[in-house]
C-alpha positions, 0 to 999 in steps of 0.5 A: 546027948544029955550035955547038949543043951548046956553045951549050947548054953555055955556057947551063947553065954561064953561064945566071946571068950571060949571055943567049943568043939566036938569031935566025934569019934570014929569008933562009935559014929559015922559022919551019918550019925553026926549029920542026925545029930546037928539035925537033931539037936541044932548045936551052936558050936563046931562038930568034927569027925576023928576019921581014923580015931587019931585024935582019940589015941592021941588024948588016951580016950576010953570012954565017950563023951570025954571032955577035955578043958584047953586053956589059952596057952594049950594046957589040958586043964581039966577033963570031964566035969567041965559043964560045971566049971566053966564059968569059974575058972575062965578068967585064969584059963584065958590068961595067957603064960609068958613062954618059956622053954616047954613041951605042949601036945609033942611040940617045943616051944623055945623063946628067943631074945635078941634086944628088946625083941621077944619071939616064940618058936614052936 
């Protein structure tokens, strides 16, 4: 709770370039919990509600609030601190990387060429 109002402040700030969003964890909230928060707290920025905690595993989540940094091309490219940071790195993580053949969240992506023709198929 403590992060909200900076959160809020990056989103009106960096609202054109960054997307924030909250997922709320199943192990500690109910979508209650959630619905008092928004009341609470107005945040400008999307809330979600890992039902069955799968996103939670899925990030190695051990400890709430966790935060995870996201950058264009969908690397995870920082975790925690990301309040502070923001504002300094944005440019290089909006930039987007040519494709190359790589794994991204379970996901293969592979580039193809035919002519002058580039295409990515994850």
């Amino acid at each position: 709770m403590k992060k909200v109002p900076k959160l809020v402040e990056l989103q009106s700030e960096f609202g054109e370039q960054v997307e924030l969003l909250a997922i709320n964890t199943s192990w500690s909230d109910t979508l209650s919990d959630i619905e008092q928060f928004k009341t609470r707290f107005n945040p400008n920025y999307a809330i979600a509600f890992d039902h069955d905690a799968d996103i939670t595993r899925r990030y190695g989540v051990i400890g709430t609030p966790t935060g995870f940094l996201i950058d264009i091309n969908g690397m995870i490219k920082q975790v925690d601190g990301i309040t502070h940071t923001l504002a300094a790195n944005l440019d290089s993580w909006n930039t987007i990387k040519p494709a190359r053949d790589h794994r991204t969240f379970g996901v293969t992506c592979q580039e193809n060429t035919q002519g002058s023709h580039k295409e990515t198929a994850c």
